[in-house]
TORDOLUM-84651 format. One record per residue (C-alpha): residue number from 1; residue in three letters; x, y negated, z. Coordinates in Angstrom, 1 decimal, m for minus. Each point is the difference from the previous one (the first is absolute). Layout:
N
{r NUM; "ALA"; {X; Y; Z}}
...
This chain:
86
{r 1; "UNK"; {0.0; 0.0; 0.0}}
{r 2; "UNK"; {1.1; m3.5; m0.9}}
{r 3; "UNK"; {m0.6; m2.8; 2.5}}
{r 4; "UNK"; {m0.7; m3.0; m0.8}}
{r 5; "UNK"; {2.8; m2.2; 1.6}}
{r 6; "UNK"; {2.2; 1.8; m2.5}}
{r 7; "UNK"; {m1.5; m0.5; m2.8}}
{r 8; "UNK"; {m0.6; m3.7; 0.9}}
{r 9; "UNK"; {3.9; m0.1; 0.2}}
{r 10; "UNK"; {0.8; 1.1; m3.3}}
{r 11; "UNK"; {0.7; m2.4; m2.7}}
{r 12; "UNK"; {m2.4; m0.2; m2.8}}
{r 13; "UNK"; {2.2; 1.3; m3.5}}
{r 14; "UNK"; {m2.2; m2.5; m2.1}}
{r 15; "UNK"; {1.5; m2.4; 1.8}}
{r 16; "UNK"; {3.0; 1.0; m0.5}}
{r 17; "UNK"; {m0.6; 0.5; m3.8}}
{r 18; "UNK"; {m1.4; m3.6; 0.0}}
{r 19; "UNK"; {3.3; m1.2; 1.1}}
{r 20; "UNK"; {1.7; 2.1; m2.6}}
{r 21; "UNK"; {m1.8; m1.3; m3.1}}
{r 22; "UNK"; {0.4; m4.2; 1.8}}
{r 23; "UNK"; {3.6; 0.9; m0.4}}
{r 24; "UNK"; {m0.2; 1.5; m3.5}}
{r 25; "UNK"; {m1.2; m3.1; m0.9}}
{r 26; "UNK"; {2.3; m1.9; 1.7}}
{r 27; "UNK"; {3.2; 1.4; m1.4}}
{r 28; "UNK"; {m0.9; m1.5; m3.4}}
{r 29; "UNK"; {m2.2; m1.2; m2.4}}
{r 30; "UNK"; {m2.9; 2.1; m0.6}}
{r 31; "UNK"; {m2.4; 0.4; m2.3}}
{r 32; "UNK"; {m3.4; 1.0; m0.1}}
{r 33; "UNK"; {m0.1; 2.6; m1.8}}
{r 34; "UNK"; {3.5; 1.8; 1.2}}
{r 35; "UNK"; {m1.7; m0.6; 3.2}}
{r 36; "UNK"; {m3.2; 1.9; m0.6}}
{r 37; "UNK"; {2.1; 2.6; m1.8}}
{r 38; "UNK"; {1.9; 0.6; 3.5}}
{r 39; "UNK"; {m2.4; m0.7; 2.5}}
{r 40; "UNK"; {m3.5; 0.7; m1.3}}
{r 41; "UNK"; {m2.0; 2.7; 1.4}}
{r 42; "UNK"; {m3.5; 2.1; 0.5}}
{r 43; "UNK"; {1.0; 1.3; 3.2}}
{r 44; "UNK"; {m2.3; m2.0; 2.3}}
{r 45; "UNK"; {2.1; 0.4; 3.0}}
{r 46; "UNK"; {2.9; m2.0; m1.8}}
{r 47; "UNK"; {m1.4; m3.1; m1.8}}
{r 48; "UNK"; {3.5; m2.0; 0.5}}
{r 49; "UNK"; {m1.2; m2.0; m2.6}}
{r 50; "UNK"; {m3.1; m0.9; 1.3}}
{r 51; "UNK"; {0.9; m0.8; 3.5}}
{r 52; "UNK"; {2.5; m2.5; m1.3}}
{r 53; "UNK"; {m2.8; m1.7; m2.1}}
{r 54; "UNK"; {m2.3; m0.1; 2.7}}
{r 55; "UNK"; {2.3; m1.1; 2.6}}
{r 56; "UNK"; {1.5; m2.6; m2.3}}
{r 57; "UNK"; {3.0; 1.6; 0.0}}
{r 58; "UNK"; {0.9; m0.8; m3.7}}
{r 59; "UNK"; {m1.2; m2.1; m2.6}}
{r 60; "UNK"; {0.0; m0.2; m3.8}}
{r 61; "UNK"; {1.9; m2.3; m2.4}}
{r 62; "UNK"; {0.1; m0.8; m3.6}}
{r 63; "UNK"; {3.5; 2.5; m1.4}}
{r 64; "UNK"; {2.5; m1.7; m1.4}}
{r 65; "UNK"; {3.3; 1.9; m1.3}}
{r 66; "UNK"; {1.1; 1.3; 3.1}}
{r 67; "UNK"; {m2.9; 2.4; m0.2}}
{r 68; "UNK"; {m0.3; 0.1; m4.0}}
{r 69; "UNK"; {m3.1; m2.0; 0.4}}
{r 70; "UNK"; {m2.0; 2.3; 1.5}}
{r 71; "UNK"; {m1.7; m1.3; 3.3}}
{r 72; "UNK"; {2.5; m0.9; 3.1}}
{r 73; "UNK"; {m0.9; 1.6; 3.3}}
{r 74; "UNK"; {1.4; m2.3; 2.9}}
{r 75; "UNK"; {m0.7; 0.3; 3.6}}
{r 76; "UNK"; {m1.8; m2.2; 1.4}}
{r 77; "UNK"; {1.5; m2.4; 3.2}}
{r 78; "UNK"; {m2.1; 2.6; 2.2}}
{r 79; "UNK"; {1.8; 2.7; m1.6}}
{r 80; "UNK"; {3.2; m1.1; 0.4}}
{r 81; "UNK"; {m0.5; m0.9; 3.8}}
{r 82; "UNK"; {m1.4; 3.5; 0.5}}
{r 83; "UNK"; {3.2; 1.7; m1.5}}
{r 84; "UNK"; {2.0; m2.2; 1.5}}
{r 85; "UNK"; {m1.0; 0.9; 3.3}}
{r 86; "UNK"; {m0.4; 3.3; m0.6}}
């Protein structure tokens, strides 16, 4: 049996993931479709993507050459204050 002070303790992995994919898109320019190539999914347990929307954890820009014009995928100040106090 599990108790429930135990599993209280443990850290969530989404969380974890969430702060994986802030980094990803930290370490360089991004764009939108690389990023949905690497991070999209259909598991519902895992919507990194989604979470990071929602929380406004990254935004959109027009692309420019960096990213071959596709769409940019920047973090958001919220997103870089969560990583960086992660």
């Amino acid at each position: 049996m599990v108790h429930t002070a135990s599993l209280e303790a443990r850290p969530d992995p989404a969380a974890y993931l969430l702060l994986q994919f802030l980094a990803w898109i930290a370490d360089r320019p991004r764009g939108y479709t690389e990023t949905m190539e690497a991070w999209r999914t259909s598991c519902p347990r895992l919507p990194v993507w989604e979470d990071a929307t929602a929380g406004h954890l990254v935004r959109l820009e027009a692309g420019d050459a960096t990213t071959g014009g596709d769409t940019r995928v920047l973090l958001t100040e919220a997103g870089e204050a969560l990583l960086a106090h992660a």
